[in-house]
C-alpha positions in Angstrom: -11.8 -12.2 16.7 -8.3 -12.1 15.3 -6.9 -12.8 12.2 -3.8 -14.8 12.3 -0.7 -14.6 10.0 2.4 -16.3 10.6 5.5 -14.4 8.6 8.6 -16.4 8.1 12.3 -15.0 9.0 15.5 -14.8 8.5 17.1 -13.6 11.3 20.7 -12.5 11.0 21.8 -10.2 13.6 19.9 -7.1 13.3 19.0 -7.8 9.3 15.0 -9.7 9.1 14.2 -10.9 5.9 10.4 -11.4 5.5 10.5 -15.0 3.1 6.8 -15.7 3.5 3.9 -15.4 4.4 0.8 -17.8 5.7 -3.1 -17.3 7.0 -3.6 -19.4 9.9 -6.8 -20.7 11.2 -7.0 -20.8 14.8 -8.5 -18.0 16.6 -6.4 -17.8 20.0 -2.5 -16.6 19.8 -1.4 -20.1 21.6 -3.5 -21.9 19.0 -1.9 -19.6 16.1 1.3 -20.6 18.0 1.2 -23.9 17.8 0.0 -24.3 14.5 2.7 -22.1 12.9 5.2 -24.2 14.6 3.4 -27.2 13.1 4.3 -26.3 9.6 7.1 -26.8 7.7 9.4 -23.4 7.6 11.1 -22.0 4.5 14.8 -23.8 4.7 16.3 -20.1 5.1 13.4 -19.4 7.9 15.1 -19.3 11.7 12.2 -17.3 13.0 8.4 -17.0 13.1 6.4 -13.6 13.7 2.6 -14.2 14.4 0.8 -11.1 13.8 -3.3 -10.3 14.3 -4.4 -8.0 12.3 -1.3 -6.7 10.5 0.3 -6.6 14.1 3.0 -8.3 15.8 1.9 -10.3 18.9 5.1 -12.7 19.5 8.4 -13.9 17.7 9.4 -17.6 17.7 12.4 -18.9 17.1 12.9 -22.0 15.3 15.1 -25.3 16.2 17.9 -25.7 13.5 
C-alpha cells in the first residue's frame, strides 16, 4: 500500500516552487488523482506532483 502526498507548484519555466504540502487518503494513484484535483490549490499553485512514498508518480497541471 502507498502513501499518497499531493505537493503544490508553481511552475515557471524551468523554476518549481514547492508551496505546500497535503496527505491524501486514497490508496490507488487515479484515486489520489482525483482527490488532489478535488481540492482547492494554493492561488500561486499551477501544478500538482502526487508522490507515494516520497516519490514522484505523475505531474498535473491545473486549469487557471
Amino acid at each position: 500500500m502507498s502513501v499518497f502526498e499531493a505537493v503544490f507548484l508553481k511552475v515557471d519555466g524551468l523554476n518549481e516552487t514547492e508551496i505546500e504540502f497535503r496527505s491524501l487518503s486514497a490508496v490507488l494513484l487515479d484515486e489520489a488523482s482525483d482527490e488532489a484535483m478535488k481540492m482547492v490549490a494554493p492561488k500561486e499553485a499551477n501544478f500538482i506532483k502526487i508522490l507515494a512514498g516520497g516519490h514522484m508518480v505523475c505531474k498535473i497541471g491545473i486549469d487557471l
